[in-house]
C-alpha positions, 0 to 999 in steps of 0.5 A: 537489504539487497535487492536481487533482480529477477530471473526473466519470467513474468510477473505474474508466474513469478507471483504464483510462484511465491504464493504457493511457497508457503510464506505464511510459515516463513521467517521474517526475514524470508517473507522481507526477501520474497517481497524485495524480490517480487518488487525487483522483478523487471516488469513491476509497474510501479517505479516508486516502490522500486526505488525505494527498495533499490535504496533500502529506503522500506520500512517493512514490518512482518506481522501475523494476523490482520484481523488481530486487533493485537496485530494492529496494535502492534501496527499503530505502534511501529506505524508512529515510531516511523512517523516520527522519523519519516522526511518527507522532505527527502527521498521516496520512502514506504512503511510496508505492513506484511501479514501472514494471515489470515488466507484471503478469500477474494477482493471484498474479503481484503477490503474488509479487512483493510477497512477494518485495520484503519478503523482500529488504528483510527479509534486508538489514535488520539493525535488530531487528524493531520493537517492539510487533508480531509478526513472524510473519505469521500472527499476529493482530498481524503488522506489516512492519518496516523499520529498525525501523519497523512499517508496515502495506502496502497493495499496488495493480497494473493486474490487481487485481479489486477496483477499490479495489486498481487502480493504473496500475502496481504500488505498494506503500503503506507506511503507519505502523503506529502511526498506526493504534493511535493512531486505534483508542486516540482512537476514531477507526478504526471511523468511518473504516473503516466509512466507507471499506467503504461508499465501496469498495461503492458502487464495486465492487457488492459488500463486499470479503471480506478487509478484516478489522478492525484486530487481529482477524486478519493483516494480511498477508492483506490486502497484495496484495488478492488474495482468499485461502481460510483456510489461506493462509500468507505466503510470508514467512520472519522472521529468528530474533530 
C-alpha cells in the first residue's frame, strides 16, 4: 500500500474532513487509504506509526461493530494469526483494528468500548498472560496480552479531544510491547518520545498531561487517550494465573 502524502492543510481540518466522508459506509479498501492518508499528513505526531506506513509494515483489519462480541472474535482471530507471525526482533510494526461502528458519542463512550473489547479478547483467550509483563493493570508494568503476545494499545475515535487521538472512525492500535523494551535497552525511546511530544504540541496548543515515560506508570491509562484523575482504575478484571 502506497502512502500518499497530504495536501498542505492542517491536521485537524484534514480529520474533519474524513469524519464527514461517510467512511462507516465505505469499502474496505477505502477506509485502509483514508487511514494511510490521515497517517501520511505532514503534521501527524507520531513518527512510528509513520514509518510503519511508510514501509507498508501495518497490518490493518476493517471490521464493523466494536460492540460486536462477533466482531471481536473476529479481532482475536486475526489478532493471533499476527501474532504468530510478528518479529519483534525486526523493524517497527502495527496491528490496526478499524471499526466502522458504532458512532461514538464522546471519550467515556470510547473507553467503554475499548475496555470492553480487551475484556472479551481476554475471556476467550486460553494462552497464559505473556511473560515479562503484569497483568494487572494498575501495575506500573501492565501490558495487554494476547495469545501470548504483550502488546501496548493506542485507541483513536472522531470524539478524541486531543487531536493526536482523532480518527475518521474507532481504531484500536496494537503495537508489540517488546519493540518498545528493545528501543529503551538501544537508547533509542527517549529521542523518539521526546520527539513525538514536541510534534503532538505544536498541533494541539498544549502537551498532552497523560503521556507518561515508558514504565514509569500504567499503561493502561493511556489506551483510550481520555485524560483520567489519579484514582482511576481500568474497568478490566485478569483471569487468575
Amino acid at each position: 500500500m502506497t502512502v500518499p502524502e497530504t495536501a498542505a492543510r492542517s491536521l485537524e481540518h484534514h480529520l474533519q474532513e474524513q469524519a464527514d466522508a461517510g467512511l462507516a459506509e465505505a469499502g474496505s479498501d477505502d477506509v485502509v487509504a483514508a487511514i494511510g492518508a490521515m497517517i501520511a499528513h505532514p503534521e501527524y505526531p507520531c513518527l512510528g506509526a509513520r514509518s510503519v506506513f511508510r514501509r507498508d509494515d501495518a497490518t490493518v483489519v476493517v471490521l464493523d461493530d466494536m460492540s460486536s462480541p462477533h466482531d471481536v472474535h473476529e479481532l482475536a482471530r486475526a489478532l493471533a494469526e499476527y501474532g504468530r507471525t510478528a518479529d519483534p526482533a525486526g523493524p517497527f510494526v502495527s496491528f490496526v483494528a478499524v471499526f466502522r461502528g458504532p458512532a461514538v458519542e464522546d471519550e467515556r463512550h470510547f473507553e467503554q468500548m475499548l475496555w470492553q473489547v480487551l475484556q472479551t479478547l481476554h475471556d476467550e483467550d486460553e494462552v497464559p498472560w505473556a511473560s515479562g509483563v503484569d497483568q494487572e493493570p494498575d501495575q506500573a508494568h501492565f501490558a495487554f496480552s494476547q495469545a501470548g503476545v504483550a502488546y501496548f494499545i493506542v485507541g483513536l475515535h472522531p470524539q478524541a479531544s486531543r487531536v493526536a487521538r482523532r480518527a475518521p472512525l474507532p481504531m484500536l492500535v496494537f503495537n508489540l510491547h517488546e519493540q518498545f523494551e528493545t528501543l529503551r535497552s538501544q537508547g533509542s525511546y527517549e529521542r523518539m518520545r521526546d520527539t513525538i511530544r514536541r510534534r503532538d504540541t505544536a498541533v494541539q496548543g498544549t502537551t498532552n498531561p497523560m503521556v507518561a515515560d515508558h514504565g514509569s506508570s500504567s499503561e493502561a491509562r493511556q489506551y483510550s487517550g481520555r485524560r483520567v484523575d489519579e484514582d482511576w482504575h481500568a474497568p478490566f478484571t485478569p483471569r487468575e494465573p
